[in-house]
C-alpha positions as CSV (number, residue, x, y, z in Angstrom):
1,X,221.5,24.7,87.6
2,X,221.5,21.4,85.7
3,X,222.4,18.4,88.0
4,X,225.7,17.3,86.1
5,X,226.8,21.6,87.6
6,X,225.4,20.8,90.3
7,X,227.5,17.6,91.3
8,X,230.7,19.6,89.6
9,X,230.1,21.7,92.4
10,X,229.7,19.5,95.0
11,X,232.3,17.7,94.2
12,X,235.0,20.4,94.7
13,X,233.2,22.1,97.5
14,X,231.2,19.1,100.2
15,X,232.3,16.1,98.4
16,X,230.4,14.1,101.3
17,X,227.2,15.0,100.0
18,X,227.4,13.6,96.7
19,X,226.3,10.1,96.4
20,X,227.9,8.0,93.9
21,X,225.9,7.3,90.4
22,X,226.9,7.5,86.8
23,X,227.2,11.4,87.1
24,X,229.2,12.2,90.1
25,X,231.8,9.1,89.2
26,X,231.7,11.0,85.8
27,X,232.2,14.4,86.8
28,X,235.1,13.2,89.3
29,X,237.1,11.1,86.4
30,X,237.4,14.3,84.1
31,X,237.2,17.1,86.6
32,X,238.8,16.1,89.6
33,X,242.5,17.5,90.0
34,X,243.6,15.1,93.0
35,X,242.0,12.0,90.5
36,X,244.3,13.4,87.5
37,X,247.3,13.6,89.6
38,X,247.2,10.3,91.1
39,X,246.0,8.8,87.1
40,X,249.2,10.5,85.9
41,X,251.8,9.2,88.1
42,X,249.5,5.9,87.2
43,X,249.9,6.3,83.6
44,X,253.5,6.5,83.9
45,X,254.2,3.6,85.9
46,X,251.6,1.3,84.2
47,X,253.4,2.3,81.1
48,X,250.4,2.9,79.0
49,X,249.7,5.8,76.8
50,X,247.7,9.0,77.6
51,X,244.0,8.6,78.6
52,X,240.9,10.8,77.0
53,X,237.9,12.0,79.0
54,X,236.1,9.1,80.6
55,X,232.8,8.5,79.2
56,X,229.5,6.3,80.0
57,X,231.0,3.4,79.1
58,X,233.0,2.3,81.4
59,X,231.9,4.7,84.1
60,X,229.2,1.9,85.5
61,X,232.3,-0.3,86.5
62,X,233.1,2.3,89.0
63,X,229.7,2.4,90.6
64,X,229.2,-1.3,90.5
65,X,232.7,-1.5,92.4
66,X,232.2,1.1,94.6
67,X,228.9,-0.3,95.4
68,X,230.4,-4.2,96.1
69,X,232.8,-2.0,98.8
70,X,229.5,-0.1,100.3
71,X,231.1,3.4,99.2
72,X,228.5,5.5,99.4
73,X,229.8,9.1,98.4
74,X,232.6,10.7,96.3
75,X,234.3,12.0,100.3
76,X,234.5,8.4,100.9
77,X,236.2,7.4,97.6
78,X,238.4,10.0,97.6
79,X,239.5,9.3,101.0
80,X,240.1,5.7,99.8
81,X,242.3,6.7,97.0
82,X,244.4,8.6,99.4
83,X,244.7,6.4,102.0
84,X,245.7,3.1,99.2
85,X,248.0,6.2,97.0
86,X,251.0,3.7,97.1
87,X,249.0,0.8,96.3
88,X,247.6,2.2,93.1
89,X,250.8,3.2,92.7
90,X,252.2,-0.5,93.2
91,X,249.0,-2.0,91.4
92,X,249.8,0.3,88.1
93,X,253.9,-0.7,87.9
94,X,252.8,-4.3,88.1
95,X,250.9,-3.3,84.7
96,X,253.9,-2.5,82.9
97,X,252.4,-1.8,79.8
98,X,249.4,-4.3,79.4
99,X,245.9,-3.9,79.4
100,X,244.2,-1.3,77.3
101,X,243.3,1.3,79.5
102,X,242.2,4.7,77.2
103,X,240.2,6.8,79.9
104,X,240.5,8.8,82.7
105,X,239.8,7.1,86.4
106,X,242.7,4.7,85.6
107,X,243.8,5.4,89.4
108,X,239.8,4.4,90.5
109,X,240.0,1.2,88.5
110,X,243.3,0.2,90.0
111,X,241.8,1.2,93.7
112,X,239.3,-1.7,92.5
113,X,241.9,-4.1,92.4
114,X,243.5,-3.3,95.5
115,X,240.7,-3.1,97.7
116,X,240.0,-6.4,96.0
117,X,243.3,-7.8,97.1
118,X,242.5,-6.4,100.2
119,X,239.8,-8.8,100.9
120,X,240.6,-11.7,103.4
121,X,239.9,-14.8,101.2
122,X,239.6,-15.6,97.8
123,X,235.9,-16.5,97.9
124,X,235.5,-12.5,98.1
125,X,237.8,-12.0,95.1
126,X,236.0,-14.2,93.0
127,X,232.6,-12.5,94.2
128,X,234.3,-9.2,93.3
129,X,234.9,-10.6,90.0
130,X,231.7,-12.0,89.8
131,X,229.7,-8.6,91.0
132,X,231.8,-7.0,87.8
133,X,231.1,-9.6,85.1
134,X,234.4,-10.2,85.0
135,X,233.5,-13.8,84.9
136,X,234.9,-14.6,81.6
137,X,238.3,-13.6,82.6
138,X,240.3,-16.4,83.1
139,X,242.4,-17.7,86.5
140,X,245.3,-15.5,86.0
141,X,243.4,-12.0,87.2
142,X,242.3,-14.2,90.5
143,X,246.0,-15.1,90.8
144,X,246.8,-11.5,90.6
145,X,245.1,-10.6,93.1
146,X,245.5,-13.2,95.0
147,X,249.7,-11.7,94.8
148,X,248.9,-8.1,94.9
149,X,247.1,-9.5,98.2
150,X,250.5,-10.1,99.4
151,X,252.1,-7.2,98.4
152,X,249.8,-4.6,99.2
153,X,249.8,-2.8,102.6
């Protein structure tokens, strides 16, 4: 069994044992039914148009994240995008319709900016930003997060 089947299966069947990298964060953006329900009710409310399969690209964002929050296994990520459901939920209508977000895993990416906002001072946010190379994005995505900080529960 190839290891991208094997994580497929994992996933679905003892998601704690399978560790977050490229693959797993992968397999869980495309395959994932709880992950495509949650990016649907995302879509919506974001106001953005349908996603495709994720691919490489953007996947390592997801790992560096989940590796600036210490999440060590696709359990512990899903349990975080159940536990912060209505703040994705929140994060994605504050989007109404900008940003160009073509992939699933739009629900993972807007868990980012929540636990991000979730942080107690700014300092972190910026080293959130920083740990992403989002560095060249300007003050106004601190600012957001520094208001979905006080929205957020």
């Amino acid at each position: 069994m190839s290891y991208e089947k094997e994580v497929q299966f994992d996933i679905e069947k003892a998601p704690e044992t399978v560790e977050i990298d490229n693959v797993s964060i992968l397999e869980l953006l495309n395959k994932n039914d709880e992950v495509k329900l949650l990016d649907e009710k995302a879509i919506k409310l974001a106001n953005i148009s349908y996603t495709k399969e994720a691919t490489n690209v953007m996947v390592s964002y997801h790992v560096k994240s989940a590796e600036f929050f210490n999440v060590k296994t696709i359990a512990e990520l899903l349990n975080l995008l159940i536990e912060n459901k209505d703040n994705i939920l929140l994060r994605a209508g504050d989007a109404d319709g900008k940003g160009n977000f073509s992939y699933n895993g739009l629900s993972v990416f807007y868990l980012s900016h929540v636990l991000a906002a979730k942080l107690e001072a700014e300092v972190d946010r910026i080293k959130f930003i920083n740990h992403l190379n989002l560095g060249n994005v300007n003050n106004s995505f601190i600012d957001y997060l520094n208001e979905l900080s006080k929205k957020i529960t």
